[in-house]
N, C-alpha and C positions, 0 to 999 in steps of 0.2 A: 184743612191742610193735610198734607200725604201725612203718611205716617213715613218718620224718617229710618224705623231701622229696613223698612221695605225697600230702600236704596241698597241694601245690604244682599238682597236674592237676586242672582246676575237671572238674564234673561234671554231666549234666545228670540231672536228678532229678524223679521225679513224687510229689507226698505225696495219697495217697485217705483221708478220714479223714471221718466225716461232721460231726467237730464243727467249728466254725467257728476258733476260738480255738486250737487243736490246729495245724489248715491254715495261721494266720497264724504265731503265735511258730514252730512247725518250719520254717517256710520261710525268717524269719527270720534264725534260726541257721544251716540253710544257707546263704543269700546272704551273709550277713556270712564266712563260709569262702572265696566266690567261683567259689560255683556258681549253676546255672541250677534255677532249680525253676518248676515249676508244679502247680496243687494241682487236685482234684477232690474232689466231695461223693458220689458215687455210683459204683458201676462202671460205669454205661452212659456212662459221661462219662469215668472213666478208659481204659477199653477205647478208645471214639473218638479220645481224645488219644492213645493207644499206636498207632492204625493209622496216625495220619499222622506220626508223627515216632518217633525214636528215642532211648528214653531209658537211661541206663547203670543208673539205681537207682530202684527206684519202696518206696517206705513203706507197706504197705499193711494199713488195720486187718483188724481180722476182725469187729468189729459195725459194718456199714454198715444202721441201721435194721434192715430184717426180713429185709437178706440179711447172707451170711454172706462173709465178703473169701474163705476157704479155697476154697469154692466153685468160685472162678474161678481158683487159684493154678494148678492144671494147666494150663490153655489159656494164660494167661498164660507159664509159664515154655514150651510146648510153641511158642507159635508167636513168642516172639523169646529164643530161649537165648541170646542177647550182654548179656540184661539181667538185673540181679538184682533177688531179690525180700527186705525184711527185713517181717517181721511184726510190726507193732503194735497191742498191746490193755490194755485195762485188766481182763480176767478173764485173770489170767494161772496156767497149769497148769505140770507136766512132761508130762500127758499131750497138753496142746496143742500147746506146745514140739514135741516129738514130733510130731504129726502133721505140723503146720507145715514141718516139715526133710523129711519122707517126701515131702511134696509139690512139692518143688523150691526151698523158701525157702534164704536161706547165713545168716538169722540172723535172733532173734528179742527184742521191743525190751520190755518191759516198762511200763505208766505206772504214775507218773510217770515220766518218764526226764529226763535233764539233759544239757546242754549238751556236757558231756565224754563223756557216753554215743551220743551223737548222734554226736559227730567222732570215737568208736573205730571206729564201725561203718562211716562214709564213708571214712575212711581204709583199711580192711580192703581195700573196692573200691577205690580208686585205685591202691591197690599192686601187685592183678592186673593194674590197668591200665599201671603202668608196668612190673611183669615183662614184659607182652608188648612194649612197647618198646624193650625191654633185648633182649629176644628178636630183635625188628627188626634193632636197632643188629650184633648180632653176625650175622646171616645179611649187613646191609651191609657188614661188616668183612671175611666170608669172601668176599662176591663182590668187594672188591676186588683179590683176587687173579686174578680172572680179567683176562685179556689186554686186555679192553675195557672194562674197569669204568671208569674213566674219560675213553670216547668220545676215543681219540686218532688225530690224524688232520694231516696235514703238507698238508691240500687245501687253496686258500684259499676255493673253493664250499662245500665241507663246513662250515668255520668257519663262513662265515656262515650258512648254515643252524642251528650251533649255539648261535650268540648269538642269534637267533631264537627259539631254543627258551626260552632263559636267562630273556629278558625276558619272553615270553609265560608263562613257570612262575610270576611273581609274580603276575598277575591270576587272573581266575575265567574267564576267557574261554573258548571250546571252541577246540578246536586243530585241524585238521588235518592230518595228516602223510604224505606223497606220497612213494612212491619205489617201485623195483621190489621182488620178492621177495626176500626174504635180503639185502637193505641196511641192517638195522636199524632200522627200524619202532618194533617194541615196545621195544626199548633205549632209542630215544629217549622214548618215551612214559611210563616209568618213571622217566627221568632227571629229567624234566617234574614226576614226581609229588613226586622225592627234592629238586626244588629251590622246592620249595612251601611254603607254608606250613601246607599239610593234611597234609605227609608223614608227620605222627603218627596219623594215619587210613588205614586199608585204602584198597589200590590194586588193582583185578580188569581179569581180561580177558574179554571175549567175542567168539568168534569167528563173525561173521555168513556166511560163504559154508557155502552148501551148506546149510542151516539150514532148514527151514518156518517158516512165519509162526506156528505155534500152539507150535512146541518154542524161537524163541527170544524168543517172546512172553513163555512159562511162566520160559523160566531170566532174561530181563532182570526181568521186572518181578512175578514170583512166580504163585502160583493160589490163588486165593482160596476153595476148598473144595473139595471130592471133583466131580469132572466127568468125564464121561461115557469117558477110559481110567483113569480110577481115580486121578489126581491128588490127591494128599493137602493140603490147605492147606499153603502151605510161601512162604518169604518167596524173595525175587529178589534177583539180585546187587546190585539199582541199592541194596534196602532193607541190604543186609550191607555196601555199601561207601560207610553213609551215614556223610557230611563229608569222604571221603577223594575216591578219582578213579576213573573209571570207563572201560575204555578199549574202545573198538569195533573189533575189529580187520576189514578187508577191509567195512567202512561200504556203501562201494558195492555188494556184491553182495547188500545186505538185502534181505528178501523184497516186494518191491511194494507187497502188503497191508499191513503192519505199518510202513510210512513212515511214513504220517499221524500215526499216534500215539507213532511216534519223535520225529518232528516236534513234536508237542507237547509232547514230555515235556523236550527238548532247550531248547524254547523258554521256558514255562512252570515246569519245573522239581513239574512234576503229572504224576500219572499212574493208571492203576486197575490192581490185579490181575487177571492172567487169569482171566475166569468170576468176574471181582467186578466192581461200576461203584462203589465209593465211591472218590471223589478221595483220592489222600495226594501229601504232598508230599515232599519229597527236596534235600538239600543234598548236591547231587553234583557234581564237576566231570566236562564231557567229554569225552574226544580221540577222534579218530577216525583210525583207519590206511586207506590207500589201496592196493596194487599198480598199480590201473588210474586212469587220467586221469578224474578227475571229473567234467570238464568235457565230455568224450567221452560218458560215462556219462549225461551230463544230455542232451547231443544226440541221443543214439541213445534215450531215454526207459527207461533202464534206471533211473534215478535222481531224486528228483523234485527241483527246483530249489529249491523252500524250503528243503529238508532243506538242502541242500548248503551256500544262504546262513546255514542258523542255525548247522553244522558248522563254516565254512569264516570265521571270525572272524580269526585266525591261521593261518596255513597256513606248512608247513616242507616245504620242496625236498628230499628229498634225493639228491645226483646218483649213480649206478650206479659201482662201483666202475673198472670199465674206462677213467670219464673221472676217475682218482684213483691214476693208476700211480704219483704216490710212495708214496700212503699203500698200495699192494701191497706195497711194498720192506717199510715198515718193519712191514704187520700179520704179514706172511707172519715174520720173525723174534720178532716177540713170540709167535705162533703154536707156534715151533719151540720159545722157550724154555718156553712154559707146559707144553706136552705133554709136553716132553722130563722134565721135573722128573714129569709125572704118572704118563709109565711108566717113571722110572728109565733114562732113558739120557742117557749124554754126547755131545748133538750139537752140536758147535758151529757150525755154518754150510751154506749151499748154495754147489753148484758154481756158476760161472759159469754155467754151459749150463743148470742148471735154473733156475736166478733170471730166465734171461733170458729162458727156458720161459715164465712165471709171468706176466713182463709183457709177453706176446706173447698170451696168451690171454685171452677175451674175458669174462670172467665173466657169461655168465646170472645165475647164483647167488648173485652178489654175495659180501658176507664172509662168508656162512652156509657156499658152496661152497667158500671159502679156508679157512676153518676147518675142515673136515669132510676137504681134503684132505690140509693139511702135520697132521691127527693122524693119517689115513691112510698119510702117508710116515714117521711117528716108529715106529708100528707097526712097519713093514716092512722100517725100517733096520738094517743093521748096523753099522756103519760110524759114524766122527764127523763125517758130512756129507752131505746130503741130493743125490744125483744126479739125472739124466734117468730113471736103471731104477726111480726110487722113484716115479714121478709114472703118474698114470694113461693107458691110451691114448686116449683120447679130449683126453688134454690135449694129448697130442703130436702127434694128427692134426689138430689147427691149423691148423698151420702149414703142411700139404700139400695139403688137398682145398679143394674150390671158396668162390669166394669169390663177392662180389656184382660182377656184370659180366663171369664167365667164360663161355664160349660152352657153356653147357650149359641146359639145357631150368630153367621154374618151380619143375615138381614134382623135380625134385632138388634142388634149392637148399630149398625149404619143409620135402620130406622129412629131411633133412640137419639143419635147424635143428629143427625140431620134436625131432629122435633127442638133440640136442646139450642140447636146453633139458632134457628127461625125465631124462637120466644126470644133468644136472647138480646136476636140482632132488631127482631121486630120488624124486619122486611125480607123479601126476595131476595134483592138484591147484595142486600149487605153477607144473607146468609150464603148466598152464590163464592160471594168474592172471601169470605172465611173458608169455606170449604175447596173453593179451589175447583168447584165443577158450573155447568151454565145453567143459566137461569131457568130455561126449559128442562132440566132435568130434576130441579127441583118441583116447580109445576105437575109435572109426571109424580112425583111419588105426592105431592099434596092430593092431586084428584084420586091418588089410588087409597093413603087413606082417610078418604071424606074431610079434609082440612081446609076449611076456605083462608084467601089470603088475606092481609089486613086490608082496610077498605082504602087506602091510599098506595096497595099496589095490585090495585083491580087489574087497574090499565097494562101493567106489566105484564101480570098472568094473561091477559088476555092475548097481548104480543106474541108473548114465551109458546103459549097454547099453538098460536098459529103455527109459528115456526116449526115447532115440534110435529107437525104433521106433514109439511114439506118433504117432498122427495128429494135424499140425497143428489147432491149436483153431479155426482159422481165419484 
């Protein structure tokens, strides 16, 4: 038996049916349930309503005139599998049945059919649809155990950044979100999704640095048929994450070429497949993550200014942890107790000398580098209390080597912060987008002095390398 509060999630539904009377009363019966339907007489007419929108159930006969609905069942279920297909006819077989189901159908309708037969088969679907938010609800319940699941923070900058967030999650408006690397970004931009009103809708990310214009062309906005490296028709995140939220991580370093029609799609709410020009449209919301100043970004014409005005509706600050030494005290203990509980150890506290460590040092890395360290010291600890021997040397040379205004040369002080930001961030890239320069120029001072990269951004360097020896385009 359905589950009955699955009557409860309206659905958007498409009925293909060539008769007229068929298209009216089923639609009927759905809308009176409190769903969305819209009808078609033909498949050239359902197909075009499938490319620009997204529907959860489509009805689909199998005598449309001289074509056959079966026909198209394949491409239909091949190029949006979030949709179901139920089979209706009035030549009804097992041997049809049968093929019907081989083809990708979850069910098949017999005419006449009634009312009550109608709403077994809609409920069938709504009930996968609220398994998967059963499914949600429990992955939300488990990350609230994590130490940040509910963004706590004792800063009164950070607050208001996060009441910002709060009010901007009730509109449709795009958001942007400004702060260094490993400040929480993306946390925020989920929090955004979970206090929305689409949060029963898919929430994705993409990340735009380092990306070509044609690979994050294909994965935002899909490829429209086999092209020239052998791209298979295949939908994009913007069509898989239609009604829910869509999140642009690192926005600014998008590829030049592919603004425009960022732009557009941001504005609009339109857009085409790569290697297709048909418009579709998309109920998406969008946030966009920043490391680097936008506004920089637009001066230096790395970035084009409309983009930014149709992005930049809402915008949320958020400050580097170093200017949020309480909220060190208290993540750095939440930090202790999560991991401690993860590998089994009883630590109860840090010494004075290492706490004080903690808020003496500068966080490049923000809470990404706090994190990644006190699980680093639970590791290592023996003891029921975290020391100076447990923390890293780079966190204790701090406190000793040069600072800004000591009497020693640029290039030590540059070289010094460049070696500090790379341990902290533990990549290229991350250290790229904290510092604010490209990845190839980091590269360049790594091979100058003798510093190999970590072994999961071989591939980078090796890019970054190339590039860097490319002859100015002009």
């Amino acid at each position: 038996m359905a589950d009955a509060d699955a009557a409860d999630i309206p659905l958007r539904i498409l009925v293909v049916d060539d008769e007229e009377n068929i298209r009216v009363t089923l639609g009927m019966c759905l809308e009176s349930d409190g769903h969305t339907v819209a009808t078609s007489a033909n498949i050239e007419d359902a197909l075009d309503q499938v490319s620009r929108q997204v529907f959860d159930l489509i009805f689909l006969d199998i005598r449309l005139g001289v074509q056959n609905g079966l026909d198209f069942l394949p491409s239909l279920v091949a190029d949006h599998p979030w949709t179901k297909v139920v089979v209706i006819t009035a030549y009804a077989s097992v041997a049809t049945a049968v093929r019907a189901m081989k083809l990708g159908a979850i069910d098949y309708l017999p005419k006449p059919f009634t009312p009550p037969q109608v709403q077994l088969v809609t409920q069938k679907v709504a009930q996968r649809r609220r398994i998967d938010l059963k499914i949600d609800a429990l992955q939300s319940t488990l990350g609230e155990l994590d130490p940040e699941a509910d963004l706590p923070t004792e800063n009164s900058q950070m607050r208001r950044a996060l009441d910002t967030a709060r009010q901007a999650a009730d509109s449709n408006a795009s958001v942007l979100i400004c702060g260094e690397a490993g400040a929480g970004k993306g946390r925020i931009a989920r929090a955004i999704h979970a206090w929305s009103s689409r949060s029963s809708a898919p929430f994705t990310s993409v990340s735009c640095e380092l990306a070509s214009a044609d690979s994050l062309d294909a994965e935002l906005f899909g490829v429209g048929g086999a092209d020239a490296a052998g791209l298979a028709c295949l939908p994009g995140r913007v069509e898989l994450c239609e009604g829910g939220t869509l999140c642009l991580e690192d926005v600014t370093q998008c590829p030049p070429s592919l603004q425009p029609k960022l732009h557009h799609f941001i504005r609009d709410k339109e857009y085409e497949r790569h290697s297709d020009f048909r418009p579709r449209r998309a109920n998406v919301r969008i946030i966009g993550t920043s490391s680097l100043d936008p506004d920089e970004a637009v001066k230096r014409r790395r970035f084009r200014p409309e983009l930014l005005l149709a992005l930049d509706v809402v915008r949320v600050e958020i400050p580097p942890l170093r200017n949020r030494p309480e909220d060190i005290r208290m993540l750095a203990r939440r930090y202790l107790a999560f991991f401690g509980t993860q590998n089994h150890r009883q630590i109860a506290r840090f010494t004075p000398d290492a706490l004080a460590t903690l808020l003496k040092y500068p966080w490049p890395g923000n809470t990404r580098e706090l994190r990644n360290l006190i699980e680093r010291a639970v590791i290592l600890c023996q003891s029921d209390e975290i020391g100076v021997k447990h923390l890293p040397p780079n966190l204790l040379a701090g406190a000793t080597t040069y600072g800004i205004g000591d009497l020693v040369s640029l290039e030590t002080i540059d070289n010094l912060h460049i070696q500090r930001v790379l341990e902290s961030t533990g990549s290229i890239r991350g250290a790229a987008a904290v510092l604010g320069i490209g990845v190839s120029t980091i590269v360049r001072w790594m091979k100058r002095a003798k510093i190999h990269p970590p072994s999961s951004d071989a591939a980078v360097a090796m890019i970054a390398s190339g590039a860097a020896h490319e002859k100015p385009s002009g």
